[in-house]
LUMLUM-881594 format. One line per field, with one value per residue: chain; x, y, z of N, C-alpha, C, O in turn; residue in one letter. Coordinates in nm, 2 decimals. Example, Ala and Ser with C-alpha at 12.3 -4.5 7.8 and 13.67 -1.06 7.14 Angstrom:
REM LUMLUM-881594
unit <- (A, A)
n_xx <- (1.32, 1.28)
n_yy <- (-0.57, -0.22)
n_zz <- (0.78, 0.71)
ca_xx <- (1.23, 1.37)
ca_yy <- (-0.45, -0.11)
ca_zz <- (0.78, 0.71)
c_xx <- (1.32, 1.29)
c_yy <- (-0.33, 0.00)
c_zz <- (0.78, 0.79)
o_xx <- (1.42, 1.34)
o_yy <- (-0.33, 0.11)
o_zz <- (0.85, 0.80)
code <- (A, S)
END
This chain:
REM LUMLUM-881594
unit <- (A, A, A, A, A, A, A, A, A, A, A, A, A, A, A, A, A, A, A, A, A, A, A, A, A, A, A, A, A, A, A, A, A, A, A, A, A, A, A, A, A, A, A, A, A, A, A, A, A, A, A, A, A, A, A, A, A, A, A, A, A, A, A, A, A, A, A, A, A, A, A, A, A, A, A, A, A, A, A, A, A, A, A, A, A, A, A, A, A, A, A, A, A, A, A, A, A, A, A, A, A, A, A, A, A, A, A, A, A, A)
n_xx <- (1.14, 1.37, 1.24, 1.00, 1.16, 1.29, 1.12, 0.97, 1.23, 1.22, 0.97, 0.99, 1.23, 1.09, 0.89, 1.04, 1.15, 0.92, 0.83, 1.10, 1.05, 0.79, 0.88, 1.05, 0.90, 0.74, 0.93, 1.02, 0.75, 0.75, 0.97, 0.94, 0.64, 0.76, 0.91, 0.74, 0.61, 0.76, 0.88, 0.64, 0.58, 0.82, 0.79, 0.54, 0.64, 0.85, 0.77, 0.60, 0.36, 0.18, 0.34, 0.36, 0.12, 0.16, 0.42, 0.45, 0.27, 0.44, 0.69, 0.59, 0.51, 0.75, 0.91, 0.78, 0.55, 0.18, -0.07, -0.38, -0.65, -0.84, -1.15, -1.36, -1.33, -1.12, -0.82, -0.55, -0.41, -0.13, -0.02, 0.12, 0.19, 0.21, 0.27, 0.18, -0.15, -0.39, -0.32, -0.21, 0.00, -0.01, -0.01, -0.17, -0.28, -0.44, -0.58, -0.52, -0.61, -0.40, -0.18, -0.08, -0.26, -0.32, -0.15, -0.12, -0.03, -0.12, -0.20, -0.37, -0.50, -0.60)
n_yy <- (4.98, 4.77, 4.64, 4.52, 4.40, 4.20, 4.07, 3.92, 3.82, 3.59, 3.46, 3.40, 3.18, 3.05, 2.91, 2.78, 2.59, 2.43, 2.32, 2.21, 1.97, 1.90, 1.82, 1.58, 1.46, 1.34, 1.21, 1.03, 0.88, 0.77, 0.63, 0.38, 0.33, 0.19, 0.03, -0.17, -0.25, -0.42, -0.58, -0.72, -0.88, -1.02, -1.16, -1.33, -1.49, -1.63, -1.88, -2.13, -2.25, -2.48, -2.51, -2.54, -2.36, -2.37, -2.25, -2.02, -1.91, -1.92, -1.80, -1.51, -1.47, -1.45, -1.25, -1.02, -0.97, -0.84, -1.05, -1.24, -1.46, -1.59, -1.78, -1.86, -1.84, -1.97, -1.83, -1.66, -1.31, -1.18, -0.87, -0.59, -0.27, 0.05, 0.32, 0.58, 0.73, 0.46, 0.25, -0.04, -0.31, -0.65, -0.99, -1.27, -1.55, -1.88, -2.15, -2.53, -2.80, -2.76, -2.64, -2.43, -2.32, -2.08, -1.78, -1.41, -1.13, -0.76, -0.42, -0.22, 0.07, 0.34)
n_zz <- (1.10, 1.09, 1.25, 1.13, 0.93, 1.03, 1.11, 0.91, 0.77, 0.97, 0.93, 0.66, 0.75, 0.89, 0.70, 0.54, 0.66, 0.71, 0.48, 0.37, 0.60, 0.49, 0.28, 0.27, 0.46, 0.27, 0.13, 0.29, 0.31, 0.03, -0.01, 0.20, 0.13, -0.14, -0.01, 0.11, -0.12, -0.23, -0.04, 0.03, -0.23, -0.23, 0.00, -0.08, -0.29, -0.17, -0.08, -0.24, -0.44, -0.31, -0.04, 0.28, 0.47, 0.75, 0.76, 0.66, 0.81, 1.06, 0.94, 0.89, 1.17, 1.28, 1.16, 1.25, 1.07, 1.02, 1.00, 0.90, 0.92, 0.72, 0.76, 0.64, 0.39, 0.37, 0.37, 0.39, 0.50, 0.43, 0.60, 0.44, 0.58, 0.41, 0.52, 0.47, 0.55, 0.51, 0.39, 0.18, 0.09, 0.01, 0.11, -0.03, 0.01, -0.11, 0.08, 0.10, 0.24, 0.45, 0.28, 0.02, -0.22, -0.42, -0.47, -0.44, -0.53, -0.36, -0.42, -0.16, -0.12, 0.06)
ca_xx <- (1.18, 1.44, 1.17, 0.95, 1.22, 1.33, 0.98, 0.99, 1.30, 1.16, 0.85, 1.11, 1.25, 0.95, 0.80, 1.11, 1.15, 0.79, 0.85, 1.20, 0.99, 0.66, 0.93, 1.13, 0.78, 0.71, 1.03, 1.00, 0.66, 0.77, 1.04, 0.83, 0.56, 0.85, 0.97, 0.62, 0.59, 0.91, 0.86, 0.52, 0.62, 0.95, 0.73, 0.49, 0.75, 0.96, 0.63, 0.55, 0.18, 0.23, 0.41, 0.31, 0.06, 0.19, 0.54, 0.42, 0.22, 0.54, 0.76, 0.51, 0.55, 0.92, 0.93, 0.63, 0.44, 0.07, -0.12, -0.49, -0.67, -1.02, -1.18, -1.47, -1.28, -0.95, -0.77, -0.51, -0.38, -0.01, -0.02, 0.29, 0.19, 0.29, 0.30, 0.06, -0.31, -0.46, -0.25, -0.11, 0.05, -0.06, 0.05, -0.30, -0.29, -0.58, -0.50, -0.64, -0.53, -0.28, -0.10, -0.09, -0.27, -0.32, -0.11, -0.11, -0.04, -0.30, -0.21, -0.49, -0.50, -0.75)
ca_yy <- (4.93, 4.66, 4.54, 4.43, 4.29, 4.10, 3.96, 3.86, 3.70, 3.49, 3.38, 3.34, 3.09, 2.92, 2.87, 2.69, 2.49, 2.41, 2.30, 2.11, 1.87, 1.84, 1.73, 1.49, 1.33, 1.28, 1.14, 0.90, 0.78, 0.67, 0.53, 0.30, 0.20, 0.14, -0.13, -0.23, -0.33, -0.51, -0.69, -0.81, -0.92, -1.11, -1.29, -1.42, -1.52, -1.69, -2.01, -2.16, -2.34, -2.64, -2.53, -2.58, -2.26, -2.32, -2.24, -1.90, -1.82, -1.94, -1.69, -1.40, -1.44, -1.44, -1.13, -0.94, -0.97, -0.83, -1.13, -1.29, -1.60, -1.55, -1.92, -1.94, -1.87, -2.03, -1.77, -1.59, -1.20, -1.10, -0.70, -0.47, -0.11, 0.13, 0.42, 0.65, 0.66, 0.32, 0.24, -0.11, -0.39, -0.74, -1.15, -1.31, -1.67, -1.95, -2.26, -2.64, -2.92, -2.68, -2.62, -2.32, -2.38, -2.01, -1.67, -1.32, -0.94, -0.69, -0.28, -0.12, 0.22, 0.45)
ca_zz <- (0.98, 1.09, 1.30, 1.00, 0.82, 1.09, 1.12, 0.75, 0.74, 1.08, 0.90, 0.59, 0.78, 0.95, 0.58, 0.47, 0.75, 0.67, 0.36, 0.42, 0.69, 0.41, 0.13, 0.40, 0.49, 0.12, 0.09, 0.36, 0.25, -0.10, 0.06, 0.29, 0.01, -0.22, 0.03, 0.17, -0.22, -0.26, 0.07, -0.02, -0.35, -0.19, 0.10, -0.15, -0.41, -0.11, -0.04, -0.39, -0.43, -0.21, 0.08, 0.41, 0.52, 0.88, 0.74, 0.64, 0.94, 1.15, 0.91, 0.96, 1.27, 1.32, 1.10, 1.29, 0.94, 1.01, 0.91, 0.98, 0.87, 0.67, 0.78, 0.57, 0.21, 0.33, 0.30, 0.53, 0.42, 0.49, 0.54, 0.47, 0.57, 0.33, 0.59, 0.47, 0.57, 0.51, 0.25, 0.25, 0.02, 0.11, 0.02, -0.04, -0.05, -0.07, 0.13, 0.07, 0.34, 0.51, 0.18, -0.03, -0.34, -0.51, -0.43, -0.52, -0.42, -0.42, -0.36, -0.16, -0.14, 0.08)
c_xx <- (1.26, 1.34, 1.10, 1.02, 1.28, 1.19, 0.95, 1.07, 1.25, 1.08, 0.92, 1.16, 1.19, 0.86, 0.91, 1.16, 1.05, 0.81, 0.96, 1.12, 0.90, 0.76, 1.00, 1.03, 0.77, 0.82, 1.03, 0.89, 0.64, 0.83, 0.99, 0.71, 0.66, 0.92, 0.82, 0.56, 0.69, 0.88, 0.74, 0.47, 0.72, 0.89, 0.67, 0.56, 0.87, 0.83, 0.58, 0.44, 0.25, 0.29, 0.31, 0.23, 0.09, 0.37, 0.49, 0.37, 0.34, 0.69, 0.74, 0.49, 0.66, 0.96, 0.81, 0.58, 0.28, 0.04, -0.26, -0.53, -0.82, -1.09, -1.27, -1.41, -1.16, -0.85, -0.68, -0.44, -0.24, -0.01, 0.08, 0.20, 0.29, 0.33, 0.24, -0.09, -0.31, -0.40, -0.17, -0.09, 0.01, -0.01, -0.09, -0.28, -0.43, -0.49, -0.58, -0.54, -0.46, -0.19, -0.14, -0.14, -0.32, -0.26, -0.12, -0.11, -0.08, -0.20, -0.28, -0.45, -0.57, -0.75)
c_yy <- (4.80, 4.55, 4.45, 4.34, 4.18, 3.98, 3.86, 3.76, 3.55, 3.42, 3.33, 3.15, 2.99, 2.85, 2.78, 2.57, 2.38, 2.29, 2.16, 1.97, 1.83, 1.76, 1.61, 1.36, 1.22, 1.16, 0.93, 0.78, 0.71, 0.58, 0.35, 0.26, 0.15, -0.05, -0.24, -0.36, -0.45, -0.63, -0.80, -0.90, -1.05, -1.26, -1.38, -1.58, -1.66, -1.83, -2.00, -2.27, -2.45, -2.63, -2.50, -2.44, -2.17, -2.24, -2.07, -1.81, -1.80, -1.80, -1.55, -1.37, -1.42, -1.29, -1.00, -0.88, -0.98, -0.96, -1.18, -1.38, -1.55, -1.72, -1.94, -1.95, -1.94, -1.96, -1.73, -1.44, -1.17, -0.94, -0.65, -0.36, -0.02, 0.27, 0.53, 0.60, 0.46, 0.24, 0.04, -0.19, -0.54, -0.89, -1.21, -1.44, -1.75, -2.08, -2.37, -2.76, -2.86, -2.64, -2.46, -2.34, -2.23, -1.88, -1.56, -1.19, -0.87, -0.51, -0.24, 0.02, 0.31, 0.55)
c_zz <- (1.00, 1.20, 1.19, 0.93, 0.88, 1.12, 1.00, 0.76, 0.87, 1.02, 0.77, 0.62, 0.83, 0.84, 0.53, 0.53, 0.75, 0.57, 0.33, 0.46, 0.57, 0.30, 0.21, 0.43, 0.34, 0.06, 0.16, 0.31, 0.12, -0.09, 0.17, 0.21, -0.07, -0.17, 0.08, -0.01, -0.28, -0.15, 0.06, -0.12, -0.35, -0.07, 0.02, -0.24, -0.31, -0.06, -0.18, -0.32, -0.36, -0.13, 0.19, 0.45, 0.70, 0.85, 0.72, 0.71, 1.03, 1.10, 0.93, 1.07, 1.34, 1.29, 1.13, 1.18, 1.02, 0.91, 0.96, 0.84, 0.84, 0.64, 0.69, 0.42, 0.20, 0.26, 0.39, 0.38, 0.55, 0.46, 0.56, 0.51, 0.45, 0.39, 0.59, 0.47, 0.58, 0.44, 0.28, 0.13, 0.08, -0.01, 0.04, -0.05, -0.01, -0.02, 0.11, 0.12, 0.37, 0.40, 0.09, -0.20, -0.47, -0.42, -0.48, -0.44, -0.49, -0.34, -0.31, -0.08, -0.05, 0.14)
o_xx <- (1.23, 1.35, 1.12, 0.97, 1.32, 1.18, 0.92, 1.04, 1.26, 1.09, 0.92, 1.14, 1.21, 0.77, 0.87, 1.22, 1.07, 0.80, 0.93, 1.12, 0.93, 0.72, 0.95, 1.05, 0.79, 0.81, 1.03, 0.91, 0.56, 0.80, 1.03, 0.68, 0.64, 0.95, 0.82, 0.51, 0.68, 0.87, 0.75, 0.37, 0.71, 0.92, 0.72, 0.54, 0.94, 0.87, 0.53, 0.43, 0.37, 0.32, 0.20, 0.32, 0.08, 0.43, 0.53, 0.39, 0.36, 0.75, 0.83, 0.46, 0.66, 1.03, 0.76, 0.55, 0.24, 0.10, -0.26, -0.48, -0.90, -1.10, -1.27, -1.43, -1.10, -0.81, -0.73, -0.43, -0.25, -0.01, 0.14, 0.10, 0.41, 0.41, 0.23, -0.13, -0.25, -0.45, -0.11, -0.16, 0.00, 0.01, -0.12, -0.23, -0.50, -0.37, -0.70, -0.44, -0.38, -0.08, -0.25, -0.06, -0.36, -0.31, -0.13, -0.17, -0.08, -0.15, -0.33, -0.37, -0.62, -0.85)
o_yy <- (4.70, 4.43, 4.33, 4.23, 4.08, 3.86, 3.74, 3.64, 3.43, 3.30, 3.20, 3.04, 2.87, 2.77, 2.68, 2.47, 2.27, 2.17, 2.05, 1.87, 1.72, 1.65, 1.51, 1.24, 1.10, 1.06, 0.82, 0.66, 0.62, 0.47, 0.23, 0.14, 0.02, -0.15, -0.36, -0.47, -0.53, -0.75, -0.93, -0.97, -1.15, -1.38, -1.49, -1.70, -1.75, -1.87, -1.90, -2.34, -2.48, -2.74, -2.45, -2.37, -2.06, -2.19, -2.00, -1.68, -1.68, -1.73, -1.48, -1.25, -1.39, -1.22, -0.92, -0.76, -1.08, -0.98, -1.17, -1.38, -1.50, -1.77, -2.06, -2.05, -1.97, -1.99, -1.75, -1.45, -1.15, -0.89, -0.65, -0.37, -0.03, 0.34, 0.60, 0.49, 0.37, 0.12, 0.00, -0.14, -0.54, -0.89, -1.19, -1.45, -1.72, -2.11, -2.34, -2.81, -2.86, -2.60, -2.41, -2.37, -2.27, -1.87, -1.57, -1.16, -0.86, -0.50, -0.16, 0.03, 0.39, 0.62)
o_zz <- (0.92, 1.23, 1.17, 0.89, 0.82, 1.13, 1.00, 0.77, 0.84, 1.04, 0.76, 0.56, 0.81, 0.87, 0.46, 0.47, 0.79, 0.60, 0.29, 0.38, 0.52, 0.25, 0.16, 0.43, 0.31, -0.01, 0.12, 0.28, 0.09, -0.12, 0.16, 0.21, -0.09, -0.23, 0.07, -0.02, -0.37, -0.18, 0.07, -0.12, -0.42, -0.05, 0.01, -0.25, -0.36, 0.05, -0.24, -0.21, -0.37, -0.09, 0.17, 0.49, 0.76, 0.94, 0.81, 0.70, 1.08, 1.17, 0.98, 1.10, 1.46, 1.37, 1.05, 1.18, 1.08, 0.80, 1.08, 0.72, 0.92, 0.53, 0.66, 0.35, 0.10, 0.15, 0.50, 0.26, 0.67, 0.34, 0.66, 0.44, 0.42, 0.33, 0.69, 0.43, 0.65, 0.43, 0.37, 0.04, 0.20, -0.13, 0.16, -0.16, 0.08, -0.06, 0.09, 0.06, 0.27, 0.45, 0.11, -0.29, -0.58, -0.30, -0.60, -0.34, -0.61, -0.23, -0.40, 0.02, -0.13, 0.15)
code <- (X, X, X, X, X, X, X, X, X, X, X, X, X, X, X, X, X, X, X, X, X, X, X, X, X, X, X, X, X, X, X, X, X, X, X, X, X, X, X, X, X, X, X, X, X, X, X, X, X, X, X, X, X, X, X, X, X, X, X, X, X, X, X, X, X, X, X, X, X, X, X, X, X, X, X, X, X, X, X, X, X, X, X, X, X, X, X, X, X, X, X, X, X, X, X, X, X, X, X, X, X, X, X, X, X, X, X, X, X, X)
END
């Protein structure tokens, strides 16, 4: 008999420990999109149309900002991670003569 119940309260405990860690994660990951959306919001926002494109590459790279250059549409994409899956937040801008001439952030999700 105090064997069982000792087995109980054991698995007791391993279910709420369980549980603890899954709400913790959850936590974290709102936490980490919440900023991934703030940050991606704050980069864009900090380069108004007309600044320099190398100024933005040279910032993203100071700030190890995921970033790549899409040469045929003249485009480069700053990516936040959001920390779950695929998930990411991103600074979109279109460039014309090295300058920044349309911006905007995009949530993708997957």
């Amino acid at each position: 008999m105090r064997f069982i119940r000792l087995f109980f309260q054991i698995i007791g405990v391993f279910v709420g420990v369980l549980v603890l860690l899954f709400a913790l994660f959850m936590a974290w990951a709102w936490n980490k999109s919440k900023h991934a959306s703030e940050d991606s919001v704050a980069f864009c926002a900090e380069f108004p149309v007309g600044a320099p494109v190398a100024d933005m590459v040279a910032a993203a790279q100071k700030r190890l900002i995921i970033h790549r250059e899409d040469k045929e549409d003249h485009a480069y994409e700053f990516i936040f991670p959001t920390g779950i899956g695929l998930g990411m937040e991103k600074c979109v801008i279109s460039e014309r003569g090295g300058k920044v001439s349309a911006k905007k952030t995009i949530s993708q999700e997957d």
